[in-house]
C-alpha positions as CSV (number, residue, x, y, z in Angstrom):
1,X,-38.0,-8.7,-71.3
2,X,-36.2,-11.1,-68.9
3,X,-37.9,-13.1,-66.1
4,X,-36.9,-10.8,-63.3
5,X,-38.9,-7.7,-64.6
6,X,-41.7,-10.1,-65.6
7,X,-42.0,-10.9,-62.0
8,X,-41.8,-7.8,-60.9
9,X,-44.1,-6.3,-62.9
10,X,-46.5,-8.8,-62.2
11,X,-45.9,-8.1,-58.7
12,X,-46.9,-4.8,-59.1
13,X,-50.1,-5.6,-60.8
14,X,-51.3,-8.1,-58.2
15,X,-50.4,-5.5,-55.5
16,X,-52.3,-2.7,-57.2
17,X,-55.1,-5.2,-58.1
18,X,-55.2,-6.1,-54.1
19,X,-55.0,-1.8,-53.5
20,X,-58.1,-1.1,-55.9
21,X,-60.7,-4.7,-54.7
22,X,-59.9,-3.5,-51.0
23,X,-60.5,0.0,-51.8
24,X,-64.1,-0.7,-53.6
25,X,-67.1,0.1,-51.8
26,X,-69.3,-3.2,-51.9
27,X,-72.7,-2.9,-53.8
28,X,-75.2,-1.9,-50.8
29,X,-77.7,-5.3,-49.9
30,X,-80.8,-3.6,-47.8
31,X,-80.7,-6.8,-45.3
32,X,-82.4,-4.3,-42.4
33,X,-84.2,-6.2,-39.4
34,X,-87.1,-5.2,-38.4
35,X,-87.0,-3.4,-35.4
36,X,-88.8,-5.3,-32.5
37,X,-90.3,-2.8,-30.2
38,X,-91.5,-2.9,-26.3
39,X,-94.2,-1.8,-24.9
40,X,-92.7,2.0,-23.6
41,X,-91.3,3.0,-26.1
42,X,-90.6,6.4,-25.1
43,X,-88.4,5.1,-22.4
44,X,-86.9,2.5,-24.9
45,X,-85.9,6.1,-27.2
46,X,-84.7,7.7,-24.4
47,X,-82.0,4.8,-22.9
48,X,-81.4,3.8,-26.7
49,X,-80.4,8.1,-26.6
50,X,-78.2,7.6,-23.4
51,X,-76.5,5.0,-24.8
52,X,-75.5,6.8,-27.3
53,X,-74.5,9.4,-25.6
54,X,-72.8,8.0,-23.5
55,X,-70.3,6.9,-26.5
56,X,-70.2,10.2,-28.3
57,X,-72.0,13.0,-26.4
58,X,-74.8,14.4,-28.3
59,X,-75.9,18.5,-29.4
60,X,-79.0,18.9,-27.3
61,X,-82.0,18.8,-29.3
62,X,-81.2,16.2,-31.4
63,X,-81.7,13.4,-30.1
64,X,-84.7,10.7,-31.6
65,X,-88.3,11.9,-30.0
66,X,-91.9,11.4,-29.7
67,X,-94.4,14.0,-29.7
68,X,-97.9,12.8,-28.7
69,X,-100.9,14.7,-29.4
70,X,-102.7,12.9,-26.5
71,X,-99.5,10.5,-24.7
72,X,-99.7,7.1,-25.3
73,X,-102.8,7.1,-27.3
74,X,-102.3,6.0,-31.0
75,X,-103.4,8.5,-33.5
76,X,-105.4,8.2,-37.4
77,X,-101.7,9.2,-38.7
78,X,-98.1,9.1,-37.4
79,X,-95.7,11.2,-39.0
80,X,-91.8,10.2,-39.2
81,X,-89.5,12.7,-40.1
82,X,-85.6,11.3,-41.6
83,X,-83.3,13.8,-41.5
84,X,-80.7,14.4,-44.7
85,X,-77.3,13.9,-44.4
86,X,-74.9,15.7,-41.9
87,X,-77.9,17.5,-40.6
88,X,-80.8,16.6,-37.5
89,X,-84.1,16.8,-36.6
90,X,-83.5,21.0,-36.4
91,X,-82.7,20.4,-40.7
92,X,-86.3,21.5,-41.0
93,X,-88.3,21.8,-38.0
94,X,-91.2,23.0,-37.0
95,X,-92.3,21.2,-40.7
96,X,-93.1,18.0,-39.6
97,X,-94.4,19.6,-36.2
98,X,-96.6,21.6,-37.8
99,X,-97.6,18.7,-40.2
100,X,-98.7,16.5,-37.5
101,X,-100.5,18.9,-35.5
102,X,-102.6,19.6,-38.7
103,X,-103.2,16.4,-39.0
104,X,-103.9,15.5,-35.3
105,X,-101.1,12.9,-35.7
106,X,-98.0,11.8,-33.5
107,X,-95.0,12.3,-34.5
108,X,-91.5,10.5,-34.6
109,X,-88.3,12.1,-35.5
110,X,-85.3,9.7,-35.5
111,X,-81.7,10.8,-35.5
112,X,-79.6,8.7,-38.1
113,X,-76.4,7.2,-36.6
114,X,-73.4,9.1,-36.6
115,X,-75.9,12.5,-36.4
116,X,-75.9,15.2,-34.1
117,X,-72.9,14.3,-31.9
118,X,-70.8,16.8,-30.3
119,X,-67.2,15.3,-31.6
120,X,-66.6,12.5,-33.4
121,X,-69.4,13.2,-36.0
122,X,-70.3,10.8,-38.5
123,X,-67.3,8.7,-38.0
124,X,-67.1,4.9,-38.5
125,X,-71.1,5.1,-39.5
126,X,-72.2,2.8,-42.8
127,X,-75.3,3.1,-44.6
128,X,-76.8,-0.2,-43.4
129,X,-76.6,1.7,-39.9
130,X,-78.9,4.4,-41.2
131,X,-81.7,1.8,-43.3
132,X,-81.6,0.0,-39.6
133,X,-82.1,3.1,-38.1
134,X,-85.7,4.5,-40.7
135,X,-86.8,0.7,-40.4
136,X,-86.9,1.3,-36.3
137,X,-88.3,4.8,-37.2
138,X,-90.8,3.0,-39.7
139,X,-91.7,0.6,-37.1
140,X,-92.0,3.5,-34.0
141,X,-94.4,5.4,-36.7
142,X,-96.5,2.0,-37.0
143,X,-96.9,1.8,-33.2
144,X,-97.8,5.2,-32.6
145,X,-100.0,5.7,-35.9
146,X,-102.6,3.3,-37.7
147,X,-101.1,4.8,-41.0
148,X,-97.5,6.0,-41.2
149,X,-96.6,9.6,-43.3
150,X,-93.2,9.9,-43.8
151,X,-91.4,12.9,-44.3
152,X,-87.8,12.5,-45.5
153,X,-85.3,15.7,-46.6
154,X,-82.4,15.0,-49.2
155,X,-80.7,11.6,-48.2
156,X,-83.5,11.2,-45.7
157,X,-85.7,10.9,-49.1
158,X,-83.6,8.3,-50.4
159,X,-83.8,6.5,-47.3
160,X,-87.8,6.6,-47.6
161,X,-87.5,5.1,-50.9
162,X,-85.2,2.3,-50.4
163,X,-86.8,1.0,-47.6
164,X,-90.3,1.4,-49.2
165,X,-90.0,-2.4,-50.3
166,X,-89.1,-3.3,-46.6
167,X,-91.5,-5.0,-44.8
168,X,-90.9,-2.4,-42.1
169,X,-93.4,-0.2,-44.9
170,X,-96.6,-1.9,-44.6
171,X,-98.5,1.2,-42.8
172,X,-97.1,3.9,-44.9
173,X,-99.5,5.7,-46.5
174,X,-97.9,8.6,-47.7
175,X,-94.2,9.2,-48.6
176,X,-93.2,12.9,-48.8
177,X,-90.3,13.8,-49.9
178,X,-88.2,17.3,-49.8
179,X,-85.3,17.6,-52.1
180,X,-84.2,13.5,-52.1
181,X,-81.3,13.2,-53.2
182,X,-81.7,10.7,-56.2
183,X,-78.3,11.9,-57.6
184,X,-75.6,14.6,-56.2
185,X,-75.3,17.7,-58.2
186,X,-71.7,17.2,-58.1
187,X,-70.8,14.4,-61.3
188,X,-67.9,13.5,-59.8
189,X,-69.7,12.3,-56.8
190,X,-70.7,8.6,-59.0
191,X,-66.9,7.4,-58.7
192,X,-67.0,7.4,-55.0
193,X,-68.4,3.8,-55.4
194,X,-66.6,2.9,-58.3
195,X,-63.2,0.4,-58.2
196,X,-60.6,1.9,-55.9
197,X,-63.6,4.6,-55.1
198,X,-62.0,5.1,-51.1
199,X,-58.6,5.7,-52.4
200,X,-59.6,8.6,-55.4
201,X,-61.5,10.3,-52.6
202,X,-59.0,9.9,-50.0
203,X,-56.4,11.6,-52.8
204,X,-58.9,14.6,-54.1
205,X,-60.5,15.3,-51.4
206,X,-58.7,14.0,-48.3
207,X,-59.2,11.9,-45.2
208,X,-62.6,14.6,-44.2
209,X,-64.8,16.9,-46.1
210,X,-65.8,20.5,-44.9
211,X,-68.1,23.0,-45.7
212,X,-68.9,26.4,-44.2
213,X,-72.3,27.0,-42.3
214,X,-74.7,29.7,-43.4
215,X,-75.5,31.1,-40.3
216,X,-74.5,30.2,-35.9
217,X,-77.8,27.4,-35.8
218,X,-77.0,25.8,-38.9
219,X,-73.0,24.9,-37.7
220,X,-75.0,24.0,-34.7
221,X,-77.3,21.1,-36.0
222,X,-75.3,20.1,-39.1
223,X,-71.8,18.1,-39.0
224,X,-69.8,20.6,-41.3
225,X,-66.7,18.6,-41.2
226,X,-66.7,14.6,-41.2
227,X,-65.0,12.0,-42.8
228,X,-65.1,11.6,-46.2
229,X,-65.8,7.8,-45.6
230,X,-69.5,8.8,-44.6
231,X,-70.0,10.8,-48.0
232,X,-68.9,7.5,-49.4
233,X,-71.4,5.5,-47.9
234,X,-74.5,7.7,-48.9
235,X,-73.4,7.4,-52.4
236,X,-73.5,3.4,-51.4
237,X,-76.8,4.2,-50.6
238,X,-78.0,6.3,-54.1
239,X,-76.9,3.5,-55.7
240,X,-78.6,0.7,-53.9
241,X,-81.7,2.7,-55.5
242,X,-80.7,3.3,-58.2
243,X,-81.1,-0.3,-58.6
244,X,-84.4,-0.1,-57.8
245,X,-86.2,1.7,-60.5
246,X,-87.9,1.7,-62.0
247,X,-89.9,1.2,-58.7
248,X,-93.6,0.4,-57.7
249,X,-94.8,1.5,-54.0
250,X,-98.1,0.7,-52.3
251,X,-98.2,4.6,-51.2
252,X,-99.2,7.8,-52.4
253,X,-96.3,9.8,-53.5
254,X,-95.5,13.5,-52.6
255,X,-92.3,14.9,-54.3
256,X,-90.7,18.2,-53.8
257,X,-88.0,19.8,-55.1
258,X,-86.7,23.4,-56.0
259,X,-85.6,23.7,-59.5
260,X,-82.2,25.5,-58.7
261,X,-81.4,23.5,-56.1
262,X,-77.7,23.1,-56.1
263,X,-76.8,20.1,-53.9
264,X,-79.4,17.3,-55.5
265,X,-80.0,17.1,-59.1
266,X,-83.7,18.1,-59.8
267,X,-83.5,16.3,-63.6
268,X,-82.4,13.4,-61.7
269,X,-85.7,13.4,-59.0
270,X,-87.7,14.4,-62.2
271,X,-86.7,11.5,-63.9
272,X,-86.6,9.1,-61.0
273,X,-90.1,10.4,-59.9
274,X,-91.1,9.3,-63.9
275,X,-90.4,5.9,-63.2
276,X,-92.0,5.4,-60.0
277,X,-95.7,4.1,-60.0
278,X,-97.3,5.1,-57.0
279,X,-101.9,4.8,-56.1
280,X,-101.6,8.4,-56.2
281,X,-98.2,11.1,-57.2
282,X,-97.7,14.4,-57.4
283,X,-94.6,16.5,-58.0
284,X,-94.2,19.6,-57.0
285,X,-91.6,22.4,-57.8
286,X,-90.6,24.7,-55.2
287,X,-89.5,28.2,-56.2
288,X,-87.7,31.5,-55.3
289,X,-86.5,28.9,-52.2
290,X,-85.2,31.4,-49.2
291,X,-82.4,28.4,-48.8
292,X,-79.0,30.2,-50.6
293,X,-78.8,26.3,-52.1
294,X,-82.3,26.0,-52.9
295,X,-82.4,22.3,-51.1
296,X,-83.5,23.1,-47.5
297,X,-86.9,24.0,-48.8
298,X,-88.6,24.8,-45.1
299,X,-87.4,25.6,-41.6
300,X,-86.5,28.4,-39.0
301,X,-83.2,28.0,-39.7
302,X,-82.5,27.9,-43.3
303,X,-86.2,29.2,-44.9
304,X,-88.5,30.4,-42.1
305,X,-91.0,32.4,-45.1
306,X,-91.6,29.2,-46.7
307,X,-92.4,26.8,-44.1
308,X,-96.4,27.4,-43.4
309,X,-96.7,27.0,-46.9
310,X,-94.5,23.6,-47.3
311,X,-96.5,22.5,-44.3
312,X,-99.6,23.3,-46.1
313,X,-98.8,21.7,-49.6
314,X,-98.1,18.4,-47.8
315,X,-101.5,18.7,-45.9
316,X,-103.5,19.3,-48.3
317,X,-102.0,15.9,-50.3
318,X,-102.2,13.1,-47.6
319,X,-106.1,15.0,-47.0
320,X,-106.7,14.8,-50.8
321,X,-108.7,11.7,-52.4
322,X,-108.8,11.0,-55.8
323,X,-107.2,9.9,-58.8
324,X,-103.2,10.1,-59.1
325,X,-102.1,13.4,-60.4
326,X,-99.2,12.6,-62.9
């Protein structure tokens, strides 16, 4: 081989080198601040909200809230709801309404960044936005609670586990979590992070990713189209805890899951939930789930039948004493 084609060849290597290092995802570092609060902080919310809005107008109903029991007086419990990916604070409600009330608690329910917007959804969001946004939701739940419950659905889940280390943690008591997404049921989802990760999605799946809404309310209160960037940087996210286990947390442990769920893997949550060592655990299996996918396990809009009894489960657990159950 003569020199020419030896230097262009090795051109071509360095420039595909360059392609696939700037088209790898970095390794997720959970470097989240914690959030430092005023004294309203329901007016605090609600110009943090108009801000937002004012950026990228937001689907009524969806923006972060507090519900008070009794305003402004801080309750025995606090209960913080995180959202799961592409959906809102609608994903499951009344459950953590219903929750709460049981419990006489206040209750938080943040809206991740990127979430609930009217155009523009989920664009140019990272997942160090959303562990800043659960460690201002974990430090809102602190404020209005002496002891912090929180309820997170699919990628909200994950976010409740990766920032149980956080300082941001230190008055959770309970962490409860619906359908976390520990691993994707799709396999093909693990290269997204992988070298030249952003360029194989970009090829297979395209510049955005969309699904098809069961019903009017769920195309409503979920972003059904969005970037394929964003489903990049959740998988950032199930990696960063992956790295984690296995994984030791100061608070009792609720997790459930529906065993035909077909958007998380339940062997995955059974075998991350293994190698978690919690005061107190408990895992519990949700079936015959009214959600088509089996992963919305409560909610008027995807399983009304089931909610009152999802509601009940997680009662009964955070009223429980006793010994740890797995």
């Amino acid at each position: 081989m003569n020199q020419r084609k030896i230097f262009v060849l090795s051109g071509i290597a360095a420039a595909l080198a360059v392609i696939v290092y700037l088209s790898t995802p970095p390794a997720l570092v959970n470097a989240a601040p914690s959030a430092a609060l005023p004294d309203d902080i329901d007016a605090f919310l609600a110009a943090s909200e108009r801000h937002a809005a004012a950026a990228f107008p937001l689907v009524p109903n969806t923006e972060k809230r507090i519900v008070w029991q009794d305003p402004g007086v801080r309750s025995k419990f606090a209960v913080v709801y995180l959202h799961g990916f592409s959906a809102t604070r609608q994903e499951t409600a009344p459950l953590a309404g219903q929750v709460a009330a049981a419990l006489n608690a206040n209750l938080f329910e943040t809206r991740l960044a990127g979430h609930g917007r009217e155009e523009s959804k989920l664009l140019d969001v990272t997942a160090e936005d959303w562990l800043e946004d659960v460690a201002e939701a974990l430090a809102v739940g602190a404020r209005i609670g002496e002891q912090v419950i929180v309820i997170g659905t699919s990628t909200g889940g994950t976010l409740a586990l990766a920032m149980s280390q956080h300082e941001a943690a230190a008055a959770v008591s309970h962490f409860v979590l619906i359908s976390p997404n520990i691993q994707p049921s799709d396999e093909t989802a693990k290269w997204a992070t992988r070298p030249a990760g952003r360029l194989i999605a970009r090829l297979f799946v395209g510049p955005t990713r969309s699904w098809t809404p069961r019903n009017e309310q769920q195309a409503r209160y979920w972003s059904t189209t969005y970037p394929t960037a964003a489903g990049i940087e959740v998988m950032r996210l199930v990696e960063y805890l992956h790295t984690l286990l296995p994984l030791e947390i100061h608070a009792d442990l609720l997790v459930m899951l529906s065993p035909d769920d077909e958007v998380v893997s339940p062997a995955a949550t059974r075998y991350a939930c293994s190698r978690i060592d919690a005061p107190r655990k408990k895992l519990f299996e949700y079936v015959d789930s009214p959600d088509p996918s089996s992963h919305v396990l409560a909610g008027d809009i995807m399983a009304p039948q089931s909610t009152a009894g999802v509601a009940a489960a997680i009662v009964e657990f955070v009223a429980a004493a006793g010994t740890p159950e797995l």
